[in-house]
N, C-alpha and C positions, 0 to 999 in steps of 0.2 A: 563137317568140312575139314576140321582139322584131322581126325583120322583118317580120311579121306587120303587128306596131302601128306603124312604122313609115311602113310602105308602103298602109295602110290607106285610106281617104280621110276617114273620121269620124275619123282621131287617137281612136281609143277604146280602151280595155282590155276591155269589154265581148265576153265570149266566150274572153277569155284569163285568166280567174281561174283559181285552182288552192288546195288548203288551206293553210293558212299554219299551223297547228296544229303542236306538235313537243315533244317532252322532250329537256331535254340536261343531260346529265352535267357540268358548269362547271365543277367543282374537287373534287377529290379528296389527301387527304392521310394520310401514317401515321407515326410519330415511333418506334422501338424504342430503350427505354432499355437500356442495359445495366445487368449486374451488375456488385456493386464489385468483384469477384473480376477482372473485365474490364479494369474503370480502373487497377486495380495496374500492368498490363503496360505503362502509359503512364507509367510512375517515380511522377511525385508528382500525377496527377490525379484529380482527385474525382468527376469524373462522364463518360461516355460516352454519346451517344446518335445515333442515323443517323437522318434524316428522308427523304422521301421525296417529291413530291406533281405534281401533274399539273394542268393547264387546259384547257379546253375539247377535253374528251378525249371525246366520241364526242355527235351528235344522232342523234335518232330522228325522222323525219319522211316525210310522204308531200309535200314539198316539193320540186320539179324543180328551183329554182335551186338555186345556190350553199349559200346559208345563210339561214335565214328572219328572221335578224336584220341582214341585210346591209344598210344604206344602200342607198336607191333613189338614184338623179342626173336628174335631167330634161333632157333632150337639147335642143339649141340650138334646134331649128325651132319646137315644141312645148314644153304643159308634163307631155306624157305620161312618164309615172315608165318606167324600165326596168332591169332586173336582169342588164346583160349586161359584160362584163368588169368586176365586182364582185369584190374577195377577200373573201371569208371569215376568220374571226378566227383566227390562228394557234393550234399547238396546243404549250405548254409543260410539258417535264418537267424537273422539278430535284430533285437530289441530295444532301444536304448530312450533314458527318459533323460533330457537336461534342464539342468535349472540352475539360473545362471545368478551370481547374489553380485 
């Protein structure tokens, strides 16, 4: 598509559209407390809990680029938008153990 539009002579997108529709999963989280029976094993702490939670952890989309919330950039010749060496939003998971004295 991008060479397409490109190489075109109209500079159009016109015939290069595609759905842009999509569901995505952004953020995801789960916290397990422990029991006090748990926190004992920690000498003198009072509470215990492990967290867990993740980012932009999976779209749903009938979307050919990248990401359908990628930044478009308009290329120097033109002010035709294009989706081509775009990144996508990274995907983060973190882990975290608390324990509270």
């Amino acid at each position: 598509m991008v060479v397409a539009t490109r190489d075109d002579p109209s500079k159009t997108l016109d015939g290069f559209f595609q759905p842009g529709s999509f569901v995505k999963l952004r953020e995801i989280s789960a916290t397990f407390t422990a029991p006090d029976r748990w926190t004992a094993m920690f000498g003198h702490a009072r509470s215990l809990s492990f967290t867990a939670s993740a980012r932009n952890v999976h779209t749903w989309t009938k979307y050919r680029g990248v990401d359908p919330e990628t930044d478009f950039t308009a290329s120097e010749s033109s002010n035709t938008p294009q989706d081509f060496q775009t990144v996508g939003p990274p995907s983060y998971f973190i882990f975290r153990l608390n324990v509270g004295f």
